[in-house]
N, C-alpha and C positions, 0 to 999 in steps of 0.2 A: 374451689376456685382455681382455676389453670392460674399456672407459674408466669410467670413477667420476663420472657427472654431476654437473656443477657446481653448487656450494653458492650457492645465489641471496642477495643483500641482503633481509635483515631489514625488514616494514616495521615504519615506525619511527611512523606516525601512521595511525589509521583514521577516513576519510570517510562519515558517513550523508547519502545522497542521496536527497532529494525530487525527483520528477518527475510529470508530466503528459501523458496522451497522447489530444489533442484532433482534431476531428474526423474528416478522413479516415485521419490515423494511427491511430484504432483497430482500422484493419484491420490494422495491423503484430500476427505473432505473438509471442511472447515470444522462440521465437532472433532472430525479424527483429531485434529491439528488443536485442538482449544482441548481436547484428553488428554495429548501429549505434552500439550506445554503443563498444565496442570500437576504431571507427574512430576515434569521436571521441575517446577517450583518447589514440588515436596523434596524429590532427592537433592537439590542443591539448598537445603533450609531455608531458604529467605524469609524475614519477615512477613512476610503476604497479609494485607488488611482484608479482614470479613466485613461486609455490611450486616448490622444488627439485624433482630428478626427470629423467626422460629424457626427457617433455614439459612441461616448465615451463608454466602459468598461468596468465594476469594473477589476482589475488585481490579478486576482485570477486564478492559473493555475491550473491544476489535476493531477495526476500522477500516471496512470495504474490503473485502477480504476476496481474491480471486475464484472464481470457482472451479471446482472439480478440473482434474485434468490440464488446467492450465500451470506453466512453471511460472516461477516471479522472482526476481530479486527486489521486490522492494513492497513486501508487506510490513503494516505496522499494528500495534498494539501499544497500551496502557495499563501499568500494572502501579498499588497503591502499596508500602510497606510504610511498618509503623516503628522504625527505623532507617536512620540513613546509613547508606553501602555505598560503597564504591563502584560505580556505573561499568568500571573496566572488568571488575572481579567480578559483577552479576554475569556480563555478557559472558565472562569465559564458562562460568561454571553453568547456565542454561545451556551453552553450546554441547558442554559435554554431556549432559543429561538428555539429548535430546534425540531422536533416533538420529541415523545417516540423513543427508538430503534436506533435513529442516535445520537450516543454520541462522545464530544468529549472528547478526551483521554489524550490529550497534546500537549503543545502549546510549544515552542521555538525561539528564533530569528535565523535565518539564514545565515547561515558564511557559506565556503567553496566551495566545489564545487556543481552544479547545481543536487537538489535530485533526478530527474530523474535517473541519469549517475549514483546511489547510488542501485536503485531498480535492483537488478541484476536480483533474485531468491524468491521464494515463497516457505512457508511451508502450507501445507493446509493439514485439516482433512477431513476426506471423510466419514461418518457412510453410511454401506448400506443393508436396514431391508431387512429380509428375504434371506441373504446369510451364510451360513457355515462358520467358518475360515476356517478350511480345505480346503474349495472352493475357499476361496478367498488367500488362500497362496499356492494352486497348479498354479491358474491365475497367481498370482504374478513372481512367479517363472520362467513360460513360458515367460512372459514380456521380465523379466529382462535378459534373456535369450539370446534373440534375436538382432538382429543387425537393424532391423529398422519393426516398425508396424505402416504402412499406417493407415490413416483414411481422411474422408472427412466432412469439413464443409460447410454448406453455408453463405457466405459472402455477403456483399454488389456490390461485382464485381460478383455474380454466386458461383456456386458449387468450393470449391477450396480441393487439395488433398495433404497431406505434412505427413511429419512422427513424430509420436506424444512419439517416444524412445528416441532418443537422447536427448531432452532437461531434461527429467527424473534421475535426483541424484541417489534418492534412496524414496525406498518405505517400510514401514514395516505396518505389518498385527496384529490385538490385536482381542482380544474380547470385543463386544457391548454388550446391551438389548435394545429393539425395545419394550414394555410392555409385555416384558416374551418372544417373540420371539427370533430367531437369528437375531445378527447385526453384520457385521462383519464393522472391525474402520481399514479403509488404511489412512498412512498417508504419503504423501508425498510430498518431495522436486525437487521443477522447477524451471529451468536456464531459467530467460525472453531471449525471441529472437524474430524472425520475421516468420510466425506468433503466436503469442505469446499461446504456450500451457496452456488449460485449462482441469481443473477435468473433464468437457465432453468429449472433447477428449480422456485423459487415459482412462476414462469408455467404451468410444466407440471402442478402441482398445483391451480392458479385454473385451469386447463381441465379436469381430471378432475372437479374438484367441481360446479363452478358453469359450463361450457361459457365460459369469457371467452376471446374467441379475437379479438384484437386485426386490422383491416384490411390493415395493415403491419409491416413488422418492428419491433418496440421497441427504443427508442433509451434503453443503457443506460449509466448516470456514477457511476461510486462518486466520493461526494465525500467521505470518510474515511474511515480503517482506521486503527486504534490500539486503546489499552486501553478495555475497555469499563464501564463503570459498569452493574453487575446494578441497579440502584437505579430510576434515571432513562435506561435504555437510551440516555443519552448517550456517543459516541466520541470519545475524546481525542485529545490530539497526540501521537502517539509521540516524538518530539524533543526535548520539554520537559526529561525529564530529561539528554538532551546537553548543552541549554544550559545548564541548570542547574550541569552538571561543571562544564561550562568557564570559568563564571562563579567558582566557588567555587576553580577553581585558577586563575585569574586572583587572586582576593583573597589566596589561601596566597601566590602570589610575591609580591605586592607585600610582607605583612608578613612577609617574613623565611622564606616555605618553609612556613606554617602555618598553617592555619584561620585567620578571625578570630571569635571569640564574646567574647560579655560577659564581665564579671569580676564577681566579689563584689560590689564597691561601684558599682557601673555603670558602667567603664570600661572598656574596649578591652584584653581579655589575649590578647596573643600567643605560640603555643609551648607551652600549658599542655598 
């Protein structure tokens, strides 16, 4: 009779983790980067929760993770320990286990709702050498112009073909330097959806339209992914509501296990 896998410890506190993956690290793929962190969870001891089973775990989830080649300052991840740490001593001690270039940025406890359901939109910079702005703010224009600009990727199912406008906020156009050359700097904001648009995509659609075919490779940085405001195409901090939990249950223990809010007469009711 095969054995009954062992029943794994409960965790007992969940970590949202900010991170960064700067310069030559963004050639690191997403397993290279889910290896590396994993080492570093062993070299810095942590607690780390397994999910039961015949192959146990660690519980550590990802969440929209950039691809290949592109740099970010604002990846996140979820890690489960079956003890509580110090959110400040986790971040130092994964930073130093972690190669150059993947940093982390910030650590938090975890409250509300699930951070996926948090990542709506992305802001990303786009530098691309040997483009005009001129050129690159005629493209832009035609873009945003239009009511839908096909493009094709290849996928893991085959060649797939979707339209890479609409998920597109808004984009604005600045001046770069490439070492003395033109650089023209797009920057812009994407609604995640299904399939979820990338800077290849807009670039592959500013070439089908307008021919912008940049000198060199473009050098891409999402600099945040969070909830997105339809309003003001600005993107938020995912996080805020973490701190937010942990703030308001830091106050519940202090007074007694409970909220604190006003009272009637403007004093301090606790427990109501």
């Amino acid at each position: 009779m095969r054995d009954q896998p062992a029943q794994q410890p409960a965790a007992v506190v969940r970590l949202r983790l900010r991170y960064a993956k700067r310069g030559r690290a963004r050639f690191a793929s997403h397993r290279d980067f889910a290896r590396a962190f994993e080492r570093a969870v062993r070299r810095a001891a942590l607690p780390v929760a397994y999910s039961s089973g015949f192959s146990p775990h660690p519980r550590i989830s990802y969440a929209n993770a950039a691809s290949t080649g592109a740099a970010s300052e604002a990846e996140y991840l979820e890690i489960g320990l079956t003890q509580e740490v110090d959110p400040a001593a986790v971040r130092s001690s994964l930073d130093a286990a972690l190669p150059s270039g993947l940093d982390i940025v910030e650590v938090v406890i975890a409250g509300g709702s699930p951070l996926a359901e948090r990542l709506e939109g992305s802001w990303w910079r786009i530098a691309l050498p040997g483009i005009e702005t001129s050129a690159a703010e005629a493209a832009v224009a035609d873009f945003l112009c239009r009511d839908e600009v096909p493009v094709s990727r290849l996928t893991k199912r085959g060649m797939r073909s979707f339209d890479c406008r609409q998920p597109v906020v808004g984009i604005t156009v600045s001046d770069g330097s490439d070492d003395g050359r033109s650089c023209a700097i797009l920057e812009v904001v994407v609604r995640h959806g299904t399939p979820t648009v990338r800077p290849d995509d807009i670039l592959a659609g500013l070439r089908e339209i307008a021919g912008l075919e940049p000198s060199g490779a473009p050098l891409q940085t999402r600099l945040a992914q969070g909830p997105l405001d339809p309003q003001t195409g600005v993107v938020g901090d995912p996080l805020l509501a973490d701190r937010a939990a942990h703030v308001q249950a830091e106050g519940a223990e202090q007074f007694g296990g409970s909220p604190r809010r006003d009272g009637p007469e403007g004093g301090v009711e606790a427990g109501a």
